[in-house]
PyMOL Python script that loads the backbone (N, CA, C, O; Angstrom):
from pymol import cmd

cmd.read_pdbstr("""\
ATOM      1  N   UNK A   1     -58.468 141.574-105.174  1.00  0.00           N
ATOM      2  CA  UNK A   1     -59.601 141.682-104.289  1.00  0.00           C
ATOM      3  C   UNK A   1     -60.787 140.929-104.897  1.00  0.00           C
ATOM      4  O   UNK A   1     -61.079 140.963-106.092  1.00  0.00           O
ATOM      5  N   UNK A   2     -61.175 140.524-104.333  1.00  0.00           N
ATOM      6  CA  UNK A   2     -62.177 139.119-104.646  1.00  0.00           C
ATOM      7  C   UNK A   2     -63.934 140.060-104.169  1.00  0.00           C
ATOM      8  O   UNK A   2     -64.098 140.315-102.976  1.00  0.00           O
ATOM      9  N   UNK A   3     -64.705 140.340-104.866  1.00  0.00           N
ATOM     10  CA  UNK A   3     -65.959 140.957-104.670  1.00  0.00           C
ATOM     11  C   UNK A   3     -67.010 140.233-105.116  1.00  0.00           C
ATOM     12  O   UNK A   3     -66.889 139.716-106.227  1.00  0.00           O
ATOM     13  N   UNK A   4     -68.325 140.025-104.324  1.00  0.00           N
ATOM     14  CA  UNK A   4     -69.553 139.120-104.932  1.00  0.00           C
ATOM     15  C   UNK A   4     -70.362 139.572-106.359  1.00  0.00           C
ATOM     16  O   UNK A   4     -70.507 140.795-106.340  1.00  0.00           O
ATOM     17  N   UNK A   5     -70.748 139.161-107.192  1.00  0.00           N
ATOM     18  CA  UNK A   5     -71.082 139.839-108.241  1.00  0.00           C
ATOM     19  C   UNK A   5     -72.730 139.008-108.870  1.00  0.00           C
ATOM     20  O   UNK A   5     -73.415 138.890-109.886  1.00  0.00           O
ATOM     21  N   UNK A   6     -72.661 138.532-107.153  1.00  0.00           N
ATOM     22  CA  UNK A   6     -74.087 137.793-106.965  1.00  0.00           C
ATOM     23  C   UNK A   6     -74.453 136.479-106.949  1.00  0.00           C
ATOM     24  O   UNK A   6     -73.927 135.793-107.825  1.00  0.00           O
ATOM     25  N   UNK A   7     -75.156 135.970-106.251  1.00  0.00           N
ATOM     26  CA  UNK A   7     -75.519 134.735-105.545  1.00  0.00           C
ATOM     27  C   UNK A   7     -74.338 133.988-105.204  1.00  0.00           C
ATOM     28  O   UNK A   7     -74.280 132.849-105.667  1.00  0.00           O
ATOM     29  N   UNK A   8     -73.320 134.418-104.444  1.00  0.00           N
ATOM     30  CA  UNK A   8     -72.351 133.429-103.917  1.00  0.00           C
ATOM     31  C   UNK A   8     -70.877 133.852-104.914  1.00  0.00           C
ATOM     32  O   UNK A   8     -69.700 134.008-104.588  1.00  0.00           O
ATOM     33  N   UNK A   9     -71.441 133.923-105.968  1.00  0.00           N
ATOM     34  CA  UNK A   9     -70.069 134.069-106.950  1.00  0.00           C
ATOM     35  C   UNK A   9     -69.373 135.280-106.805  1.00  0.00           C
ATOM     36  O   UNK A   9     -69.935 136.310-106.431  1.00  0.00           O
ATOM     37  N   UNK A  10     -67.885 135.195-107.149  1.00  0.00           N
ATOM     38  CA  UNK A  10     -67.027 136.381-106.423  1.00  0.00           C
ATOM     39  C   UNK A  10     -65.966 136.271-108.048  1.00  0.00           C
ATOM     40  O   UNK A  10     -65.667 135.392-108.857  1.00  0.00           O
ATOM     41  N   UNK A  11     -65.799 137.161-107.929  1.00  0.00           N
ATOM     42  CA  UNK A  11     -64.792 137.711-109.018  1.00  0.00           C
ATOM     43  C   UNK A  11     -63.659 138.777-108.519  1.00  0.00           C
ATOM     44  O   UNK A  11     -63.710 139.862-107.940  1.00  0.00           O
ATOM     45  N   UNK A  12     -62.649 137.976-109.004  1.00  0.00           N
ATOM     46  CA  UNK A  12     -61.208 138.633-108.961  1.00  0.00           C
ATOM     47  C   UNK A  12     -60.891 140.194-109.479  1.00  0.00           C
ATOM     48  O   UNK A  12     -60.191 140.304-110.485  1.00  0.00           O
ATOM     49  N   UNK A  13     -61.289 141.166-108.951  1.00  0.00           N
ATOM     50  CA  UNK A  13     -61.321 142.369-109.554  1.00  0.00           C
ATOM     51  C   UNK A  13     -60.236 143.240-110.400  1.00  0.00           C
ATOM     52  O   UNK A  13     -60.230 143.967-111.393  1.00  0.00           O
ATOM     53  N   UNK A  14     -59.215 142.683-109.314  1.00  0.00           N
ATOM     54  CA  UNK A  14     -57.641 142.869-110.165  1.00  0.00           C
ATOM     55  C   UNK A  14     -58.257 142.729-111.805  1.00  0.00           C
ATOM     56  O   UNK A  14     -58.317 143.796-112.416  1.00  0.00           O
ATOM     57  N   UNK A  15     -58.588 141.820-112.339  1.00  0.00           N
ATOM     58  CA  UNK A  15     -58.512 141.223-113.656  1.00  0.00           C
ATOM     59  C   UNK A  15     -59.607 142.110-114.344  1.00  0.00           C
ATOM     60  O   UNK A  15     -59.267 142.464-115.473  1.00  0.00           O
ATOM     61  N   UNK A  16     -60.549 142.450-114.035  1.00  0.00           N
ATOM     62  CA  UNK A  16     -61.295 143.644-114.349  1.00  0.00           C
ATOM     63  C   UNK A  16     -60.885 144.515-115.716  1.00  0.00           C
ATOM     64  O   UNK A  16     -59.918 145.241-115.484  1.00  0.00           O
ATOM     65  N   UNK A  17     -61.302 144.602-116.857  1.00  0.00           N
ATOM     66  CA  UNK A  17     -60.820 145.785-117.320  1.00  0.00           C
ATOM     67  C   UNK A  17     -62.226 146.636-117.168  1.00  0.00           C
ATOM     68  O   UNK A  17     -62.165 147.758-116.666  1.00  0.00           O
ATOM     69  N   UNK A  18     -63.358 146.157-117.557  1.00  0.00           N
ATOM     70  CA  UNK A  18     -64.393 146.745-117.519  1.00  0.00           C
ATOM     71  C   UNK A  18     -65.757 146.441-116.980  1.00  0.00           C
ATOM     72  O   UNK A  18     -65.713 145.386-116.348  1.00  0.00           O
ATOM     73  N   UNK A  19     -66.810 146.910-116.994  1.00  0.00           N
ATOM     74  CA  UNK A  19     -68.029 146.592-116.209  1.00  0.00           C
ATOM     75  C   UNK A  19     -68.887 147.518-116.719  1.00  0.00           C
ATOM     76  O   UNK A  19     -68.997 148.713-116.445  1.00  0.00           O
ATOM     77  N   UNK A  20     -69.772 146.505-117.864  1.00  0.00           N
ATOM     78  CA  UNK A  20     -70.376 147.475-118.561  1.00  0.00           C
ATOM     79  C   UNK A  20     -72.256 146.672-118.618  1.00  0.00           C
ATOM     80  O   UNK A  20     -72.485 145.469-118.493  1.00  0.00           O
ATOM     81  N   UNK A  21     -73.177 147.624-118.807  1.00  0.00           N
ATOM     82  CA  UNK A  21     -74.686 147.238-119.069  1.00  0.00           C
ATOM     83  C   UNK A  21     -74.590 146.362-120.287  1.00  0.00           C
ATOM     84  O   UNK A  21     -73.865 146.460-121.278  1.00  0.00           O
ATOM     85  N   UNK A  22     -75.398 145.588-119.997  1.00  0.00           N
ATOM     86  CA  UNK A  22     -76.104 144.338-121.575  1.00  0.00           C
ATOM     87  C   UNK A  22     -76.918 144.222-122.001  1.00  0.00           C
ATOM     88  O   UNK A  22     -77.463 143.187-122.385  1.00  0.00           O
ATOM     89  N   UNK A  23     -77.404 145.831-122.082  1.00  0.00           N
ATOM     90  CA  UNK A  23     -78.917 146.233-122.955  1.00  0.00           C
ATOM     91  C   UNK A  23     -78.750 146.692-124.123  1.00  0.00           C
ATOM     92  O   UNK A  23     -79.637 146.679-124.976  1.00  0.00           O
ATOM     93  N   UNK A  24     -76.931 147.415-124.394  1.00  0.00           N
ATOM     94  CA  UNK A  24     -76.781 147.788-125.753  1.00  0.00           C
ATOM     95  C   UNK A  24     -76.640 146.699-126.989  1.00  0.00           C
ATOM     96  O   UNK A  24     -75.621 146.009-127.025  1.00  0.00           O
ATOM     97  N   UNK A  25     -77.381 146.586-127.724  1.00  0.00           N
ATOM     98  CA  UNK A  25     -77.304 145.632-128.885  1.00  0.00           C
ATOM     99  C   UNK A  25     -75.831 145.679-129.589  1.00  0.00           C
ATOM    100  O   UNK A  25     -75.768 144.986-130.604  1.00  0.00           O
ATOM    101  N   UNK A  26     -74.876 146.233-129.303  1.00  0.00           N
ATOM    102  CA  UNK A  26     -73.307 145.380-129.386  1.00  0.00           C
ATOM    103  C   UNK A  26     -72.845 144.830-128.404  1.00  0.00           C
ATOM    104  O   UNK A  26     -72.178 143.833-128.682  1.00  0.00           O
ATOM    105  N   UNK A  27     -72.947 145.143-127.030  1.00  0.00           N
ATOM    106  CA  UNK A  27     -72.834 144.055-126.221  1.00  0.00           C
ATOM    107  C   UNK A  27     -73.626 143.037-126.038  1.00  0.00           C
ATOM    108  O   UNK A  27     -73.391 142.253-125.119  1.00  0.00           O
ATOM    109  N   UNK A  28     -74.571 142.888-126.774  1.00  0.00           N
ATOM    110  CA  UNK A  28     -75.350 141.688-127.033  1.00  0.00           C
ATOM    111  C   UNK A  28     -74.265 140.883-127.927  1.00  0.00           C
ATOM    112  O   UNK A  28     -73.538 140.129-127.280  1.00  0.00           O
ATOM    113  N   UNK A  29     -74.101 140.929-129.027  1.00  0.00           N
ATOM    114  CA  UNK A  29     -73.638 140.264-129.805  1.00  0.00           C
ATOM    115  C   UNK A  29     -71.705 139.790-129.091  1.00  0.00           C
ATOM    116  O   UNK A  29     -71.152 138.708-129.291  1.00  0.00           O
ATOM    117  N   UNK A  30     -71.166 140.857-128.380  1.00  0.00           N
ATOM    118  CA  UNK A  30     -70.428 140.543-127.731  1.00  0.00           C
ATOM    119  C   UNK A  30     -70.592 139.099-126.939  1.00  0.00           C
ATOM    120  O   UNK A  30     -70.107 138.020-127.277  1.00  0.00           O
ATOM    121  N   UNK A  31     -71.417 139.391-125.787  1.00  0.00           N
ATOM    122  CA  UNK A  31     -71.989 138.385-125.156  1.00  0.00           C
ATOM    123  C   UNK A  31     -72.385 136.889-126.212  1.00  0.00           C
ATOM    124  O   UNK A  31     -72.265 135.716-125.859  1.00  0.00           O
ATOM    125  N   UNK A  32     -72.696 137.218-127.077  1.00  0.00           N
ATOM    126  CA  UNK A  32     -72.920 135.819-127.855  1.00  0.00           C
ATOM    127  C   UNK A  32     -71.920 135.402-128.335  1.00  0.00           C
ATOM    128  O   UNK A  32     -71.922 134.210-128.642  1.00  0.00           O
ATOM    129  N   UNK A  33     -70.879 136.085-128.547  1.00  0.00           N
ATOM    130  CA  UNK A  33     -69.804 135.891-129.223  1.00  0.00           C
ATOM    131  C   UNK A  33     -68.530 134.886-128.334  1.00  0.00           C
ATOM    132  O   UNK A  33     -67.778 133.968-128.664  1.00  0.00           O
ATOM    133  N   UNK A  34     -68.769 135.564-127.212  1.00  0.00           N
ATOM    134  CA  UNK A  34     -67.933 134.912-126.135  1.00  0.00           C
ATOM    135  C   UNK A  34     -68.394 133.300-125.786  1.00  0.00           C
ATOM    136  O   UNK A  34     -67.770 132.247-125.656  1.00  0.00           O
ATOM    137  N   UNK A  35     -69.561 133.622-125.721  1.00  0.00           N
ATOM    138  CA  UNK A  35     -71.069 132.046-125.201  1.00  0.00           C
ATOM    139  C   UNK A  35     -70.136 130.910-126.539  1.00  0.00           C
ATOM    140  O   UNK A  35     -69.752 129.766-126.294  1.00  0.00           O
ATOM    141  N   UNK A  36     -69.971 131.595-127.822  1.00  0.00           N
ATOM    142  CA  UNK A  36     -70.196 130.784-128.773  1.00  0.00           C
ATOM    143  C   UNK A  36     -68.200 130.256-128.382  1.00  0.00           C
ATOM    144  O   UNK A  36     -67.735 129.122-128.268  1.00  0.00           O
ATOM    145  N   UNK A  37     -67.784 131.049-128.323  1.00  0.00           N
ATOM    146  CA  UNK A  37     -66.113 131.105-127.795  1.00  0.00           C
ATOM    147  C   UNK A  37     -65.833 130.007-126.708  1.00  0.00           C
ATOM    148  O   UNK A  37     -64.724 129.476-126.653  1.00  0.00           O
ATOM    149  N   UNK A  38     -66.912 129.649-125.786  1.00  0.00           N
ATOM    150  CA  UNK A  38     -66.428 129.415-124.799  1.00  0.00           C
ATOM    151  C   UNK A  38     -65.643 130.294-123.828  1.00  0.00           C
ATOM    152  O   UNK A  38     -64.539 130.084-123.326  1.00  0.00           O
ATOM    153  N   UNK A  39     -66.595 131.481-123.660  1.00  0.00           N
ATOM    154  CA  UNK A  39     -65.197 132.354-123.204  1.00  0.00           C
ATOM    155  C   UNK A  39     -66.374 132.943-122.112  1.00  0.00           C
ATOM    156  O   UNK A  39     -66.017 133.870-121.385  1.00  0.00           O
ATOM    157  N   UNK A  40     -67.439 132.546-122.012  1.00  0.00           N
ATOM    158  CA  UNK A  40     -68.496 133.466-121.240  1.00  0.00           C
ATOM    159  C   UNK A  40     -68.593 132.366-120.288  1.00  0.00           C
ATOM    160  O   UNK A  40     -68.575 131.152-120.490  1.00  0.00           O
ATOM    161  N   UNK A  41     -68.755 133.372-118.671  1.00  0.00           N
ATOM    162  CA  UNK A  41     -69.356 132.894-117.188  1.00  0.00           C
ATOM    163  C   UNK A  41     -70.201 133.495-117.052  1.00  0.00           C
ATOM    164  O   UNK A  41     -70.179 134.720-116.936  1.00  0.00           O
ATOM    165  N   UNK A  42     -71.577 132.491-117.024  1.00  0.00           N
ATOM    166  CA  UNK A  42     -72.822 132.914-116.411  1.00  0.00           C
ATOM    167  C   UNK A  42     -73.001 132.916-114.779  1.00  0.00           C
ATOM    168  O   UNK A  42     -73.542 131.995-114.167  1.00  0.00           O
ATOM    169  N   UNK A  43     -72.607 133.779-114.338  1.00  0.00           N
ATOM    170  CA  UNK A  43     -72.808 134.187-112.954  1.00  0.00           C
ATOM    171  C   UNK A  43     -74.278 134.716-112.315  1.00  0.00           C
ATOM    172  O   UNK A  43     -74.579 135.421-111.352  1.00  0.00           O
ATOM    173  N   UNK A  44     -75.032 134.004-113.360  1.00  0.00           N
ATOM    174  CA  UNK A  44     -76.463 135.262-112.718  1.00  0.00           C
ATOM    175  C   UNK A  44     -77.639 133.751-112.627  1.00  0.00           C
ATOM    176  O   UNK A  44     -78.832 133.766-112.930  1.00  0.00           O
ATOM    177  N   UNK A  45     -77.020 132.830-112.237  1.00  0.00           N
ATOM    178  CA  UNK A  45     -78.053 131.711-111.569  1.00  0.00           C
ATOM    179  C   UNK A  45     -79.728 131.727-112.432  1.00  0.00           C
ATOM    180  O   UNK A  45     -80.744 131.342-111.852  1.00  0.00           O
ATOM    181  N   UNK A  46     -79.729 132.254-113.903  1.00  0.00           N
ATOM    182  CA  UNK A  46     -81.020 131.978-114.362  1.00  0.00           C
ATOM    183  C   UNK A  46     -81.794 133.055-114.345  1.00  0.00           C
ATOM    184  O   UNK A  46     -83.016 133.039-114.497  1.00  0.00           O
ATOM    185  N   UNK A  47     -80.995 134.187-114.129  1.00  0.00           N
ATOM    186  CA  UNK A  47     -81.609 135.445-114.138  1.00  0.00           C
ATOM    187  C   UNK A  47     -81.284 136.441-114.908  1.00  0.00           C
ATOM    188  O   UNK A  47     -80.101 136.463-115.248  1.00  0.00           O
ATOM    189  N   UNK A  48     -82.221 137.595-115.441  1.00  0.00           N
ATOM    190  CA  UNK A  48     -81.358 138.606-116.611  1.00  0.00           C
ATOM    191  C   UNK A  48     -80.109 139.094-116.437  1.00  0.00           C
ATOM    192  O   UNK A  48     -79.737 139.521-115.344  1.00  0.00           O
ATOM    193  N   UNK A  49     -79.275 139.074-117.607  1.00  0.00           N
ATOM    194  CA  UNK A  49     -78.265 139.757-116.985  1.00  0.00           C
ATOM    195  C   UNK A  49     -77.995 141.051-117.488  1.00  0.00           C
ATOM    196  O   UNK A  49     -78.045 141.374-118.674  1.00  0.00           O
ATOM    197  N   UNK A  50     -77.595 142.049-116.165  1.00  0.00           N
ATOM    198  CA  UNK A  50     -77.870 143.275-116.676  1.00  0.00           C
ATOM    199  C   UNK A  50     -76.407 143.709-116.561  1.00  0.00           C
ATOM    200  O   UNK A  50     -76.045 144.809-116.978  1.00  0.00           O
ATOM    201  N   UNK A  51     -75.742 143.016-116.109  1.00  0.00           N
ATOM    202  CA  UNK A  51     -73.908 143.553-116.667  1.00  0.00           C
ATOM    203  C   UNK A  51     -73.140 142.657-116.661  1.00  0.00           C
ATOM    204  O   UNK A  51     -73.132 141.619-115.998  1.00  0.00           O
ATOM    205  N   UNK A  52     -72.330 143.117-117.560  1.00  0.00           N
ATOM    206  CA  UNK A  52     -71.007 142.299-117.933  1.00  0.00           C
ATOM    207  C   UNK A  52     -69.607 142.620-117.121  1.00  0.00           C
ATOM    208  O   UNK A  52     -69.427 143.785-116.769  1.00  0.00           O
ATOM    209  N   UNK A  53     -69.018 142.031-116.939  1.00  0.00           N
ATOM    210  CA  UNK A  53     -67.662 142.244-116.429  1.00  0.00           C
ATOM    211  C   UNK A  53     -66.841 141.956-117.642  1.00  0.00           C
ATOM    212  O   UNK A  53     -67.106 140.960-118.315  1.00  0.00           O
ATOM    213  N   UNK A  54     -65.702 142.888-118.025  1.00  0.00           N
ATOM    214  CA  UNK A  54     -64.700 142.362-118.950  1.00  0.00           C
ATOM    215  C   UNK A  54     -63.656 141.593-118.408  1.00  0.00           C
ATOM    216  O   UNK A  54     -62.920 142.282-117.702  1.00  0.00           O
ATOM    217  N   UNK A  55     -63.245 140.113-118.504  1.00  0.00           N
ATOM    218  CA  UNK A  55     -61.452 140.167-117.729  1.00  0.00           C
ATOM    219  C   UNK A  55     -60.901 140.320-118.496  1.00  0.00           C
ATOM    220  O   UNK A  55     -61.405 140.424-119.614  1.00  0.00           O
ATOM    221  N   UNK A  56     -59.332 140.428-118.244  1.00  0.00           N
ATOM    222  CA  UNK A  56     -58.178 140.470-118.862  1.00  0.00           C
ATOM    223  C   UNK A  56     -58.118 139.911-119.852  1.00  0.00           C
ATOM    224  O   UNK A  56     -57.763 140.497-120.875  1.00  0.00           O
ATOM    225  N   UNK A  57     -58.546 138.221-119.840  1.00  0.00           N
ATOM    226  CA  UNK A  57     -57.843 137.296-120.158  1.00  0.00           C
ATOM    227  C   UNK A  57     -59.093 137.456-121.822  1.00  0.00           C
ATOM    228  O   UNK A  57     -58.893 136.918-122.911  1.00  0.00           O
ATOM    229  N   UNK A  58     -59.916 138.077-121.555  1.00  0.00           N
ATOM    230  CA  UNK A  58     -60.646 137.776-122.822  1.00  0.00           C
ATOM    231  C   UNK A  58     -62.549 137.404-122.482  1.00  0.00           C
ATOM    232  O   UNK A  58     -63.536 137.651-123.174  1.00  0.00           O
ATOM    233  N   UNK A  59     -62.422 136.770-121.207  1.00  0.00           N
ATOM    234  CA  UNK A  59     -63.708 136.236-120.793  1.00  0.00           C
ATOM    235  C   UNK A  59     -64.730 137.213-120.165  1.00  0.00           C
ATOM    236  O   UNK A  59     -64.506 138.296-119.625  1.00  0.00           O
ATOM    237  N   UNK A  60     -65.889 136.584-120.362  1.00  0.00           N
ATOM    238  CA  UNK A  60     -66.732 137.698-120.153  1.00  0.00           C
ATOM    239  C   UNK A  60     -67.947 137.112-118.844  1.00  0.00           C
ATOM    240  O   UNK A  60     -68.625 136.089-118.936  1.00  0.00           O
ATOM    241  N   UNK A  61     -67.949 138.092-117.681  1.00  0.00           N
ATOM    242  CA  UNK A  61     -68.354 137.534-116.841  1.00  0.00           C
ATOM    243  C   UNK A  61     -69.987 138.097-116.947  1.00  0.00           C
ATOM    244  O   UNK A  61     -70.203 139.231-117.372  1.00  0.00           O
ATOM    245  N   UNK A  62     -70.939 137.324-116.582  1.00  0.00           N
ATOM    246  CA  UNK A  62     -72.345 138.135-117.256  1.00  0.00           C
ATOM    247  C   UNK A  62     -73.027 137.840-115.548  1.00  0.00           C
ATOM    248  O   UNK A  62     -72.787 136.807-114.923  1.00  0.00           O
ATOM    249  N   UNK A  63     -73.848 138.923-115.041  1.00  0.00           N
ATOM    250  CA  UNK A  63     -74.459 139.138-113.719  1.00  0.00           C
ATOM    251  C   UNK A  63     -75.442 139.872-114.006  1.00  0.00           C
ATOM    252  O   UNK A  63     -75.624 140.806-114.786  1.00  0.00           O
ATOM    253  N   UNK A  64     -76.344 139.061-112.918  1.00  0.00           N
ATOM    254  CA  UNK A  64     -77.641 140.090-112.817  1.00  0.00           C
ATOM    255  C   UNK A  64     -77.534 141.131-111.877  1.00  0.00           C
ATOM    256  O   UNK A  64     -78.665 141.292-111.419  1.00  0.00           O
ATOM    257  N   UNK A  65     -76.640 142.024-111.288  1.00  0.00           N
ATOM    258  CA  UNK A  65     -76.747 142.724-110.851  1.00  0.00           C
ATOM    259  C   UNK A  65     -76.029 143.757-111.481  1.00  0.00           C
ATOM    260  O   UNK A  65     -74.903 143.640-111.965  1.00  0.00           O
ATOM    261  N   UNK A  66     -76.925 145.070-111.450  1.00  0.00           N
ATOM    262  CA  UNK A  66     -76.422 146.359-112.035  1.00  0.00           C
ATOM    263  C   UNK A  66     -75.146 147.043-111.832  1.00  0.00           C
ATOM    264  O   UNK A  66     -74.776 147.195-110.668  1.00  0.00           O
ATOM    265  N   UNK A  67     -74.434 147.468-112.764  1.00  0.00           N
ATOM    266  CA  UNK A  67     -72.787 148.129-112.526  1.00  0.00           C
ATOM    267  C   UNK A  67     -72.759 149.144-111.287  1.00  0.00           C
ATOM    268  O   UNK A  67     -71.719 149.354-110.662  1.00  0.00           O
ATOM    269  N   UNK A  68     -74.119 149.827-110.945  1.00  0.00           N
ATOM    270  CA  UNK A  68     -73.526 150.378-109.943  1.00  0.00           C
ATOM    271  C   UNK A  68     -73.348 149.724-108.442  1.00  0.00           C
ATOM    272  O   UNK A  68     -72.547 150.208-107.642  1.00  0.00           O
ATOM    273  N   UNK A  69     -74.297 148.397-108.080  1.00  0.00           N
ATOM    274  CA  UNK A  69     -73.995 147.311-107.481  1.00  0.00           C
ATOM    275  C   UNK A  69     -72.792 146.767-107.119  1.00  0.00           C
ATOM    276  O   UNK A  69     -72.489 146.719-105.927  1.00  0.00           O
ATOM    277  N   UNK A  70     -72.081 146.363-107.947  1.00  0.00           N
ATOM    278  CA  UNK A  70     -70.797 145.763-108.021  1.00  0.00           C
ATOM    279  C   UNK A  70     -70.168 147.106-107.738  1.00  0.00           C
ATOM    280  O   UNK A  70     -69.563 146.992-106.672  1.00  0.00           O
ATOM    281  N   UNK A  71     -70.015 148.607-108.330  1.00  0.00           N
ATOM    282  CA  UNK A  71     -69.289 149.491-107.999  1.00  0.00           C
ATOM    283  C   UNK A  71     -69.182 149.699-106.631  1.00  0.00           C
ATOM    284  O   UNK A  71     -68.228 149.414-105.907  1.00  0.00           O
ATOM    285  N   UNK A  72     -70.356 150.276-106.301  1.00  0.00           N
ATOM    286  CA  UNK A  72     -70.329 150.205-104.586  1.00  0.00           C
ATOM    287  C   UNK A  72     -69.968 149.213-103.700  1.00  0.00           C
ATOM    288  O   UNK A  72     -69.540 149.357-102.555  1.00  0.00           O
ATOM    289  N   UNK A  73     -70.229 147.917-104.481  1.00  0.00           N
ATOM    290  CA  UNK A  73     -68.989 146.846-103.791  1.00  0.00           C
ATOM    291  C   UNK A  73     -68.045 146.894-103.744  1.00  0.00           C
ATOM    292  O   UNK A  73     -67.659 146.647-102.601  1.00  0.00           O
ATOM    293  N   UNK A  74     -67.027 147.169-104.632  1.00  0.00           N
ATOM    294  CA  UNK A  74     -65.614 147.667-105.181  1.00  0.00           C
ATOM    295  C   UNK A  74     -65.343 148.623-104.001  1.00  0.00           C
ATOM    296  O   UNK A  74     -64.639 148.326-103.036  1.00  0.00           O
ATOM    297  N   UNK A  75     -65.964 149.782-104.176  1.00  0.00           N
ATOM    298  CA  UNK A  75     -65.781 150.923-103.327  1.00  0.00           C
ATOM    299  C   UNK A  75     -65.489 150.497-101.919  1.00  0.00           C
ATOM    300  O   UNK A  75     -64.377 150.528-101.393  1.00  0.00           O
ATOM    301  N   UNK A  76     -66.589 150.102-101.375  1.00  0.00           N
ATOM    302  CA  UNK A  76     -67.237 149.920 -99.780  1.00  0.00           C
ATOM    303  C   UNK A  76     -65.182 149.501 -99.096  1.00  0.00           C
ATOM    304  O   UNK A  76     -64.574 150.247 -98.328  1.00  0.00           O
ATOM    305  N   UNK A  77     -64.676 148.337 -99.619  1.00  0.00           N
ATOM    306  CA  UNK A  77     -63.780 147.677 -98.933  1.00  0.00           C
ATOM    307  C   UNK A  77     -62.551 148.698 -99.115  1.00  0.00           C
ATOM    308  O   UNK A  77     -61.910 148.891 -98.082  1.00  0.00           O
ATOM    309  N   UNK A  78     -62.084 149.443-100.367  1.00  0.00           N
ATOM    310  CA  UNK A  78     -61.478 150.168-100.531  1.00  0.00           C
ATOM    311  C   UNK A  78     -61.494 151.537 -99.617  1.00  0.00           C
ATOM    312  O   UNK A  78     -60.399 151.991 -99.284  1.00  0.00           O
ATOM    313  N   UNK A  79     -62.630 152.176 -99.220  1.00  0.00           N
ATOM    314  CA  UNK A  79     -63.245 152.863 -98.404  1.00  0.00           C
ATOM    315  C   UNK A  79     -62.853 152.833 -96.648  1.00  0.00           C
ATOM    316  O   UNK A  79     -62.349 153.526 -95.764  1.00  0.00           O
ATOM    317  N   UNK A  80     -63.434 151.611 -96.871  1.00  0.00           N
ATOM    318  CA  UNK A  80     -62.971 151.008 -94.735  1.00  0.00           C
ATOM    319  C   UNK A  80     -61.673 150.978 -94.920  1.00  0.00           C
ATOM    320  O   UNK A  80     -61.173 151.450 -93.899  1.00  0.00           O
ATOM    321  N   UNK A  81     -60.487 150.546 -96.003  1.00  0.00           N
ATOM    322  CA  UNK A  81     -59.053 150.591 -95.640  1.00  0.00           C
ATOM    323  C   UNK A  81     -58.005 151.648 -95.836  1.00  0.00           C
ATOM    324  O   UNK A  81     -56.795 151.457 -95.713  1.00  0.00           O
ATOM    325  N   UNK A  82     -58.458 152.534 -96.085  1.00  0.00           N
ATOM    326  CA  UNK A  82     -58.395 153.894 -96.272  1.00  0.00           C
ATOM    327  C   UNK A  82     -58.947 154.445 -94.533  1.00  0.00           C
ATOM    328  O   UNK A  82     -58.260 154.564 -93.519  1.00  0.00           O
ATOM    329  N   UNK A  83     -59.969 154.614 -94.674  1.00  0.00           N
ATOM    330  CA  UNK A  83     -60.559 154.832 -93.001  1.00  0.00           C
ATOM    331  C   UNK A  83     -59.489 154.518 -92.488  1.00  0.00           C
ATOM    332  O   UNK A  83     -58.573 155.329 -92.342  1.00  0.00           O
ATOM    333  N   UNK A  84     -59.418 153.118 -92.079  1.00  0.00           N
ATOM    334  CA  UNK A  84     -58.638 152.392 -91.150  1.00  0.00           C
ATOM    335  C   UNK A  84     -57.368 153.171 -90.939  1.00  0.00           C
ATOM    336  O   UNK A  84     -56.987 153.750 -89.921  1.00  0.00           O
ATOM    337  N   UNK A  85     -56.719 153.049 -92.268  1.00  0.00           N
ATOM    338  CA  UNK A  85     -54.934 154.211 -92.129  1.00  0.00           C
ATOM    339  C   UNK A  85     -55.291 155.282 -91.613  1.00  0.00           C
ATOM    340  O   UNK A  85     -54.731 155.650 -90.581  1.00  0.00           O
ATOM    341  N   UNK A  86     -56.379 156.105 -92.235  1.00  0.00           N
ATOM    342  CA  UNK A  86     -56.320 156.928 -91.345  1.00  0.00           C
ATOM    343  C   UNK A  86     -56.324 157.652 -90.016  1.00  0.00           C
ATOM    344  O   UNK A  86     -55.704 158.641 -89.623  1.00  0.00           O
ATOM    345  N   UNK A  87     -57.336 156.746 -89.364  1.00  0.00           N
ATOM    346  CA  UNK A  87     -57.115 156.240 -87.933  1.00  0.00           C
ATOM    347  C   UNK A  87     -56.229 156.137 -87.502  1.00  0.00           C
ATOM    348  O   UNK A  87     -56.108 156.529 -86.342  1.00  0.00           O
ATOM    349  N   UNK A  88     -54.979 155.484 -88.273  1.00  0.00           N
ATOM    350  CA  UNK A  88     -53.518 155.181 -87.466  1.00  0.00           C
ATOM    351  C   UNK A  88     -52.894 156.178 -87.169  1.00  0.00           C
ATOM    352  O   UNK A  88     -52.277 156.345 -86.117  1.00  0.00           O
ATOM    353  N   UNK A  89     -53.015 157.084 -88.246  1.00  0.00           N
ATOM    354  CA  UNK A  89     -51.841 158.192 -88.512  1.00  0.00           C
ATOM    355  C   UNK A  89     -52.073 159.298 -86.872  1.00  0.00           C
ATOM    356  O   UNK A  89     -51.351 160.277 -86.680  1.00  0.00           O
TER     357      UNK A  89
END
""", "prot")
cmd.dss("prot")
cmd.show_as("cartoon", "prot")
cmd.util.cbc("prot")
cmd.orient("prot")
């Protein structure tokens, strides 16, 4: 499932392990660590970023929009298709 994680950019959620704030000073150094790796996507167009996405693969997706943002994104589609079955039944 493919979800916006701000200004246009969409991330593969499947791949998701985590979705965490980037105010704690080890995910700071995380975040630098990846930048220095080549392993970090700046998804936040020049703006703070206030969460990280973990993927699978190692890379670290960095957004300015807050984890519960993206959660309730996550949710919302999961939500209507659930509805929907139920409707059928």
């Amino acid at each position: 499932m493919l979800v916006n994680v701000g200004y246009g950019n969409v991330v593969n959620m499947n791949k998701v392990i985590s979705i965490v704030r980037a105010d704690a000073a080890p995910i700071k150094r995380m975040i630098q660590n990846a930048k220095d790796a080549g392993l970090a996507v700046d998804a936040t167009c020049g703006r703070k970023t206030k969460c990280i996405l973990v993927m699978d693969s190692g890379h670290l997706v960095l957004s300015a929009l807050l984890p519960e943002t993206i959660e309730s994104r996550v949710k919302t589609p999961m939500d209507y298709e659930k509805h929907n079955e139920e409707m059928e039944e």
